[in-house]
N, C-alpha and C positions, 0 to 999 in steps of 0.2 A: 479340524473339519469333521464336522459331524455325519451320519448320512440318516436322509432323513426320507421319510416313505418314497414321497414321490420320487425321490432318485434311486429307486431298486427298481429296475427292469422287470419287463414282464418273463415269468419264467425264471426270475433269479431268488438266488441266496443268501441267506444274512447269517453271517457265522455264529456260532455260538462259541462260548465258552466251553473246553473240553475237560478242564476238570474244575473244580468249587476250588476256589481259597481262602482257608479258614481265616486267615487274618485278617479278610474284609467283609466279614459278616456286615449286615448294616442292616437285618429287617428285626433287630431287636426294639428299635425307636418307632416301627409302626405306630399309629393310631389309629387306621382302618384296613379292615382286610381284605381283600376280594375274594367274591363267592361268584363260581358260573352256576345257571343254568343248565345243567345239560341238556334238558328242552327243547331251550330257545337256540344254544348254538347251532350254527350252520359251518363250522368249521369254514370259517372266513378266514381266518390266521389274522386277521388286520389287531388282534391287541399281541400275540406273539410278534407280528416286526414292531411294534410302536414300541414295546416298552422298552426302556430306556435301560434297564439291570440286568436285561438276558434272565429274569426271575418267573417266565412264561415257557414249561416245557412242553411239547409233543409228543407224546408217546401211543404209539400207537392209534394216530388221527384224533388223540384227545388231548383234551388241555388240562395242564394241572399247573400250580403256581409254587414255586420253590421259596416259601415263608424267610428261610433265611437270608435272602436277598432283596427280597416283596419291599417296597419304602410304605406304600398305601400310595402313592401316588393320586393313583386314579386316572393315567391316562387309559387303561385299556378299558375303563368303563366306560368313558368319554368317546373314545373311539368304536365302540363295538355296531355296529347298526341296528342289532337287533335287540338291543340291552340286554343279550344274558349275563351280564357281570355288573353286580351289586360290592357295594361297599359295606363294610357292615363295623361298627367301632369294635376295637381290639377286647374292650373291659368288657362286651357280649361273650369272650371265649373264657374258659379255666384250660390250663396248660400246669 
């Protein structure tokens, strides 16, 4: 059973992951990456509970996106209201 937004209560919390596990890297197969807005966001948290990898951190009322977990998805662009988060193809970065 999955949980999915609308079954998080108002006022409630969606755990996270408390430490990384190296064996399950997975955002090596990206093909696009997300890029916020700082801008545009409004600190809605609506793509921190959507995404599905716990790969959307909080720190300090701001968003930042943990690459080693990131799939490219794209639900939190999908979800965000106010589109600050763009997708942008991987082969745009040198790493």
């Amino acid at each position: 059973m999955s949980v999915q937004v609308k079954d998080v209560p108002f006022a409630g919390t969606v755990p996270s992951p408390k430490t990384e596990n190296e064996g399950m890297i997975t955002g090596s197969w990206r093909t696009r990456r997300p890029i916020l807005d700082k801008d545009k966001c409004t600190d809605c948290r609506m793509c921190w509970i959507s995404c599905p990898d716990s790969s959307i951190n909080l720190t300090n009322g701001s968003v930042s996106f943990n690459l080693k977990y990131c799939k490219g998805c794209g639900i939190c662009n999908e979800i965000c209201p106010v589109g600050a988060i763009s997708l942008v193809p991987e082969l745009d970065f040198e790493e």
